[in-house]
C-alpha positions in Angstrom: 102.2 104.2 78.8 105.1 102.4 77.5 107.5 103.9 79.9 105.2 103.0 82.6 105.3 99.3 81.5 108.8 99.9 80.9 109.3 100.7 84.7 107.2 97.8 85.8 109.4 95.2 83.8 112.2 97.0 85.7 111.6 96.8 88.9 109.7 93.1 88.4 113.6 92.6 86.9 115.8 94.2 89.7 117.2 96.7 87.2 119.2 99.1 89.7 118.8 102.9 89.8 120.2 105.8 92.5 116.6 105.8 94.0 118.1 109.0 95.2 117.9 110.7 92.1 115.2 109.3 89.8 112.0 111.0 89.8 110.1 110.0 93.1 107.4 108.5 91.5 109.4 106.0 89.4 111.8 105.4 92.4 108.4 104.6 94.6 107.4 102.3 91.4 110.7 100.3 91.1 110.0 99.4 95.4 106.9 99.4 96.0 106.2 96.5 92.7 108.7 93.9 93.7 107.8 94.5 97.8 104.2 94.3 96.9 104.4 90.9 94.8 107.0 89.6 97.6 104.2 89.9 100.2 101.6 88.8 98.1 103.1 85.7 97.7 103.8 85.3 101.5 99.6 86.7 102.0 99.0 83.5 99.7 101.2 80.9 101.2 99.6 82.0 105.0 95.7 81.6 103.4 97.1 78.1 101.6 98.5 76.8 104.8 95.7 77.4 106.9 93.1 75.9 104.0 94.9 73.0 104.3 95.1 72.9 107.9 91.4 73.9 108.8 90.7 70.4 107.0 91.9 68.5 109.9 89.2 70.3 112.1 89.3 73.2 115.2 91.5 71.5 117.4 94.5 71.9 114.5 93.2 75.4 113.8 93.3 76.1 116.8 97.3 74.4 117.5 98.6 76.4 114.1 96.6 80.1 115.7 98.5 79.2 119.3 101.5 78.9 118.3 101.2 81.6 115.9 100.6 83.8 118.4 104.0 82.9 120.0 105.6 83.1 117.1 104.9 86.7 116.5 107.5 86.9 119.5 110.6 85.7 116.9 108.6 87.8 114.3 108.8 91.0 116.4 113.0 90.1 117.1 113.2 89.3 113.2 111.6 92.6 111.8 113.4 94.7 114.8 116.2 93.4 113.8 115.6 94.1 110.0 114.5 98.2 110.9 117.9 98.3 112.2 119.2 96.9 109.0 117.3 98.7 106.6 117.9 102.4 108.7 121.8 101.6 108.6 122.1 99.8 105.0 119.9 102.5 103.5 121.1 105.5 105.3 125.3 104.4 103.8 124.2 103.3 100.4 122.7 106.9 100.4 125.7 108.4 101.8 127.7 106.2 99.1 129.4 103.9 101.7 128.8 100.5 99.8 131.4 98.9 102.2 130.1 99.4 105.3 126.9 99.0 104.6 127.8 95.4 103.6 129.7 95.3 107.3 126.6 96.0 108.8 124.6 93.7 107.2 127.1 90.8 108.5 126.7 92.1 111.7 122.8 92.3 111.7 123.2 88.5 110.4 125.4 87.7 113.6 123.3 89.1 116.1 120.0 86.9 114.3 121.6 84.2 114.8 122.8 84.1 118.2 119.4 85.6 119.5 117.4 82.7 117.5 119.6 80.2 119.8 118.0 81.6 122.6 114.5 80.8 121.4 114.9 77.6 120.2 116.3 76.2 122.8 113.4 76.5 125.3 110.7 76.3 122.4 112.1 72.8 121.8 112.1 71.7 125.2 109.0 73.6 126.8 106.4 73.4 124.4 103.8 71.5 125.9 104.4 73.5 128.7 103.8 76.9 126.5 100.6 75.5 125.4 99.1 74.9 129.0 100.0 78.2 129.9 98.3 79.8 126.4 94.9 77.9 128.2 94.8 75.6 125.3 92.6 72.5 125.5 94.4 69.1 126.6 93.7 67.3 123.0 94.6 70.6 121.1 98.0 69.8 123.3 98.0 66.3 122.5 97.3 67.0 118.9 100.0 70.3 118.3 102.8 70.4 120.5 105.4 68.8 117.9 104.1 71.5 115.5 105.0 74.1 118.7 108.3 72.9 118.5 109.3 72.6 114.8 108.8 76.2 114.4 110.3 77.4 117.5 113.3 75.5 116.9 113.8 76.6 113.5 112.5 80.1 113.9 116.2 80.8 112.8 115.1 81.0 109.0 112.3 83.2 109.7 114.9 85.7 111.6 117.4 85.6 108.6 114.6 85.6 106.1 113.6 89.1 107.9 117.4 90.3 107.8 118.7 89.4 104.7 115.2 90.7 102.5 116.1 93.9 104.5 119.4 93.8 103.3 118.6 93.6 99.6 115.4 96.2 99.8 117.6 98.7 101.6 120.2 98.5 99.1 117.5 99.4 96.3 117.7 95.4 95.3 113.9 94.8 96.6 113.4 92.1 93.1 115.8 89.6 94.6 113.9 89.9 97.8 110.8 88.6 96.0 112.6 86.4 93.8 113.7 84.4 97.6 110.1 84.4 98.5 109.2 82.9 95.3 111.4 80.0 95.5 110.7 79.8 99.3 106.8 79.9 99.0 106.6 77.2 95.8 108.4 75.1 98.1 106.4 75.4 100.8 103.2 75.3 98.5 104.0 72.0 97.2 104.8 70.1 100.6 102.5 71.5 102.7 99.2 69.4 101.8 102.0 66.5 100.7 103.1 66.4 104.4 99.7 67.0 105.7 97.6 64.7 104.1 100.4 61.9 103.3 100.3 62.6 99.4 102.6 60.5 97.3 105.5 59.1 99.1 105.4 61.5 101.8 104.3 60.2 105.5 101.2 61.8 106.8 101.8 63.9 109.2 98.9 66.2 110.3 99.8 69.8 111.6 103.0 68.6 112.2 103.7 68.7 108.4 102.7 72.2 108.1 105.6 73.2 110.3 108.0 70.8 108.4 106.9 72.2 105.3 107.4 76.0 106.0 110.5 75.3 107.4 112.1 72.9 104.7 111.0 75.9 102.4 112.4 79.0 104.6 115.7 77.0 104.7 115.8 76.8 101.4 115.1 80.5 100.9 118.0 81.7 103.2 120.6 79.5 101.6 119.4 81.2 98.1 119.4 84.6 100.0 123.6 83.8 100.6 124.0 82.6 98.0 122.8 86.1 96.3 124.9 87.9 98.9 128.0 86.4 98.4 127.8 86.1 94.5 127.6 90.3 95.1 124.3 90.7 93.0 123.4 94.0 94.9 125.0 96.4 96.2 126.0 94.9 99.0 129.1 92.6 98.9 129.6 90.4 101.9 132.7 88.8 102.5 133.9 86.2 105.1 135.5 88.6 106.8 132.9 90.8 107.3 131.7 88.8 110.3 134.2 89.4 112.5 133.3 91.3 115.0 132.9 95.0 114.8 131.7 96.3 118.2 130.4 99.7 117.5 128.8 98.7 114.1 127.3 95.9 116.2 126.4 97.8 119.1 124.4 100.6 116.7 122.9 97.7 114.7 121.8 96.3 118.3 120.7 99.8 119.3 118.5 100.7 116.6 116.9 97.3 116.6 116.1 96.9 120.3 113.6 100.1 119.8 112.4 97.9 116.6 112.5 94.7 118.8 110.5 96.7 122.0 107.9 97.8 118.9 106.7 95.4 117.8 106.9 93.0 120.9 104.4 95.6 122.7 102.4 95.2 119.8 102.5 91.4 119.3 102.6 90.7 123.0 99.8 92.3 122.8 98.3 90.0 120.2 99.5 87.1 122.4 97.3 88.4 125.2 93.9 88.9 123.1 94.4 85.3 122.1 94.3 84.6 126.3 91.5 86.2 126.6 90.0 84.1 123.7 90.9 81.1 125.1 88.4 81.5 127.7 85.6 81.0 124.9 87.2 77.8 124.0 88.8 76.2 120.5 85.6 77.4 118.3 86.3 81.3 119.0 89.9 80.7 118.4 89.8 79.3 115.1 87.5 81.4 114.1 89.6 84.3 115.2 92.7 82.5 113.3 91.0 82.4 109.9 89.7 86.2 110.3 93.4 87.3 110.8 94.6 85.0 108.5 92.4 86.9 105.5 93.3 90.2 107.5 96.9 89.7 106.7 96.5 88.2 103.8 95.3 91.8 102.3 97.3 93.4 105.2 100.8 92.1 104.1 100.6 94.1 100.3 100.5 97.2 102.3 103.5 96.0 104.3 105.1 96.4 100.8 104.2 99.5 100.8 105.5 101.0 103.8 109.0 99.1 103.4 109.4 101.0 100.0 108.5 104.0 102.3 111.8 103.3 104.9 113.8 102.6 102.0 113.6 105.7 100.7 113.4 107.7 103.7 116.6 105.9 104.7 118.5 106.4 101.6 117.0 110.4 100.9 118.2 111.5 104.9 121.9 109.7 103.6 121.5 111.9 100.9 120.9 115.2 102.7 116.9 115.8 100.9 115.0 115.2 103.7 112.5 117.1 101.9 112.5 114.5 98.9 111.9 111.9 101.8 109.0 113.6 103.6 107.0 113.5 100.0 108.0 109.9 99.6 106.2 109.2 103.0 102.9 110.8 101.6 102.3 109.7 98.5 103.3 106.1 99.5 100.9 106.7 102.2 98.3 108.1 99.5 98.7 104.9 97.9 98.0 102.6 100.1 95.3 104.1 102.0 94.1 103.5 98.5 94.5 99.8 98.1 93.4 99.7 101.8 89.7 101.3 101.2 89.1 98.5 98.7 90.0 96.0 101.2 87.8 97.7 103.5 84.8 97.7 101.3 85.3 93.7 100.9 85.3 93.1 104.6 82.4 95.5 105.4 80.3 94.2 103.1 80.9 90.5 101.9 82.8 88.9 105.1 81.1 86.0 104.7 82.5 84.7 101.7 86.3 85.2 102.8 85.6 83.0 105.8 83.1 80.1 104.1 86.4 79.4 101.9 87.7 78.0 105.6 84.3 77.3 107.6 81.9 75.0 106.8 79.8 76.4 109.5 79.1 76.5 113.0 80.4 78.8 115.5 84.3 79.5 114.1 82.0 80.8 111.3 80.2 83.1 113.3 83.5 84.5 115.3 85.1 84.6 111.7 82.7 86.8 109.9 82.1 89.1 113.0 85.8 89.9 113.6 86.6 90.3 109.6 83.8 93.2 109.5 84.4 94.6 112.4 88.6 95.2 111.8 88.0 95.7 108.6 85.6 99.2 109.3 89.7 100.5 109.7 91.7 99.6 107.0 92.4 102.9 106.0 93.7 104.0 109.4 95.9 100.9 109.3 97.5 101.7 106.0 98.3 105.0 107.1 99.5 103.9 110.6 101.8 101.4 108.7 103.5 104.0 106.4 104.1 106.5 109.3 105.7 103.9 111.1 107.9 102.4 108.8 109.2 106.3 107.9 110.5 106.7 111.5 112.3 103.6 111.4 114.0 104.0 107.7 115.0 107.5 109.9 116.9 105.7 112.6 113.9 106.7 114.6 112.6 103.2 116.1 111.6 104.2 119.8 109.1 106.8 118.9 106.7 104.2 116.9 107.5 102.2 120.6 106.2 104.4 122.3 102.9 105.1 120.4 103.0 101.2 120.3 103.2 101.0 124.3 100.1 103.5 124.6 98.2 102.0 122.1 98.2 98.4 122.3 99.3 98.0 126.7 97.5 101.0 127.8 94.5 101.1 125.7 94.1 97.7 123.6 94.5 95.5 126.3 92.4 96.9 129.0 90.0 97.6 126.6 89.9 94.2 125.3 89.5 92.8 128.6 86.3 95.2 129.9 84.5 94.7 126.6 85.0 90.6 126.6 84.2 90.2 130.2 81.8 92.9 131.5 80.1 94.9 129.1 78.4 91.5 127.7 80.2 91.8 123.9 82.4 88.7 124.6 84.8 87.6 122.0 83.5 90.6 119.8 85.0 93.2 122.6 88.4 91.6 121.6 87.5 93.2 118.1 86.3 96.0 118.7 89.7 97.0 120.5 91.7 96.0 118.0 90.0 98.3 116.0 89.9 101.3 118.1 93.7 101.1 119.1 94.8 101.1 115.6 92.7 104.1 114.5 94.2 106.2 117.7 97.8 104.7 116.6 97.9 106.1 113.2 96.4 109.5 113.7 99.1 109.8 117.0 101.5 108.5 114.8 100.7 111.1 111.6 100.7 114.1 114.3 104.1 113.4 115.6 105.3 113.0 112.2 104.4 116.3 110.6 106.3 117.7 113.9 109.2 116.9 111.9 111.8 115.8 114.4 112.6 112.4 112.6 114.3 114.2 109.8 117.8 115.3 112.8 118.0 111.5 113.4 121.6 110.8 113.1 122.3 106.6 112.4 
């Protein structure tokens, strides 16, 4: 018991091993603890926010679950571009190439912040125009449309937040990746019902000053994160020079992330769609639909911990030649999640109702909340093993095949599915569940049977 507590304090401390050659279930420990608090803290900041929000009423529910929905866009560029990072970082710290590793971080950092240019450019400029096209109601326009652009212009802090955690968790450094989140999420805890509500000194500025809020405090957490990165606290020791240009590293960093990129933007495309469909049902159904998945990731994102200790390892284990070592990493992390996952799943099944009263006094976002929270939540389990199977392709190198069970799952069965059980079987906005949940089920057992084929463990990065 001691040593257990002993490992705990270790990897709550960043205390640095060769994950490589400690026993696998301390090396699991010493990622999984830091990764799982890191999220947890980012599960409680996305509950807070909306709390605060869902006090100024549907219309700015429904603005912040909008533009969320866009912004899974810049999420799906930013974690693309971070399973390129942590499939090259990990695979040369495990192959004991601390030098270019830390080249190909810079370059993962350059190509984050050119593509971000290209989004907030247009977000800035268009984003009333976004809206109307997302169907959304002319006073949920009126109300939102500044908070539409405050995160779409700075979604360049949510990109290198993505990046430069991967950096640090593929390096075996996942503590000062929570430590960022930390400062980043206090921040944002403290201004967001300031800004909203006009607390203090602070003007009162509505939704608006949720966006302001998460921004001011992901801003903060990036210049910590260089600050880290420079002062050479991990493994990784970036230097000036390192962002010059280096074409191939940059090209292979590009490569690798454009099948993380193509992922998860057929899966959060996706997302974007169901909110469409949604929209036909008007403001009520979507914010109702907003605080379900708000809870859903809330006990989603801890298992997202989980599966990034998985790529680390499987990452640094294939640089080390034992891809044996990292095809039992893959299933006892996945063992451990399901795990946590089933008691999640109990919750939702059975007591739905008092997850969504915390946001809903009532009325018909109540309803759709309650409804939706039970019915994803019947597969929990399948999700946290989907998560962990996809995670160990990409720590291999291996993003396009989790695209591809992505682009059958979510385009060729989600979405079509969605749309027939919404709009002619009678089900309505409880079809749009329903799919959710049958696409993920059929994603994780595809994605478990093309992993025990075994092909991911050749992947050359």
């Amino acid at each position: 018991m001691k040593q257990l507590f002993r490992d705990i304090w270790d990897a709550i401390r960043g205390y640095e091993y060769d994950l490589t050659k400690i026993k696998l279930g301390k090396a699991i420990l010493l990622l999984s603890i830091p990764m799982v608090v890191e999220m947890l803290m980012e599960s409680f900041f996305a509950i807070l926010d909306i709390y605060f929000v869902s006090r100024l009423g549907d219309e700015a529910i429904s603005v912040v679950g909008l533009t969320e929905s866009l912004m899974t866009i810049v999420y799906a560029i930013g974690i693309g571009l971070a399973m390129a990072t942590t499939g090259i970082v990990a695979r040369r710290i495990g192959e004991k190439r601390d030098r270019d590793a830390s080249i190909a971080a810079s370059q993962a950092i350059l190509l984050g912040i050119l593509i971000s240019a290209f989004i907030a450019i247009p977000g800035i400029i268009f984003a009333k125009k976004i809206l109307g096209m997302m169907n959304a109601e002319q006073k949920v326009i009126d109300i939102g449309f500044s908070f539409t652009q405050i995160m779409l212009g700075g979604n360049f802090v949510i990109m290198l937040l993505f990046i430069n955690n991967a950096i640090f968790r593929s390096a075996g450094a996942p503590a000062l990746s929570m430590r960022v989140l930390l400062v980043a999420n206090a921040i944002n805890i403290v201004l967001d019902p300031c800004l909203i509500f006009g607390i203090g000194p602070f003007p009162q500025l509505g939704v608006t000053g949720a966006a302001v809020a998460t921004n001011i405090g992901r801003g903060i957490g990036v210049l910590y994160q260089f600050y880290l990165l420079f002062k050479h606290k991990s493994r990784i020791d970036l230097r000036l020079s390192d962002f010059i240009l280096h074409l191939k590293v940059m090209w292979k960093v590009l490569y690798l992330s454009g099948g993380g990129i193509l992922q998860y933007l057929i899966a959060t495309s996706s997302w974007v769609i169901l909110y469409r469909i949604l929209a036909d049902y008007k403001s009520e159904v979507i914010a109702g639909y907003t605080i379900a998945i708000r809870v859903f990731v809330f006990f989603l994102l801890p298992a997202w911990g989980f599966s990034n200790a998985a790529s680390t390892l499987v990452g640094q284990n294939l640089g080390a030649k034992d891809p044996g070592r990292a095809e039992r990493a893959v299933w006892y992390t996945s063992i451990v999640n399901s795990a946590y996952m089933l008691i999640a799943m109990l919750g939702f099944v059975i007591f739905p109702q008092y997850f969504i009263k915390l946001f809903s006094d009532g009325g018909k976002s109540y309803e759709v909340g309650v409804a939706c929270l039970q019915i994803m939540g019947y597969g929990m389990v399948f999700y946290g093993f989907g998560m962990i199977i996809a995670q160990a392709f990409n720590g291999a190198g291996d993003t396009y095949t989790p695209t591809v069970l992505n682009f059958i799952c979510f385009w060729l069965i989600e979405i079509p599915l969605a749309y027939y059980l919404a709009k002619n079987s009678g089900m309505k906005e409880n079809g749009v569940f329903y799919s959710i949940l049958i696409s993920e089920t059929i994603l994780a057992i595809l994605g478990i049977l093309v992993f025990l084929r075994g092909k991911w463990k050749l992947r050359t990065v």
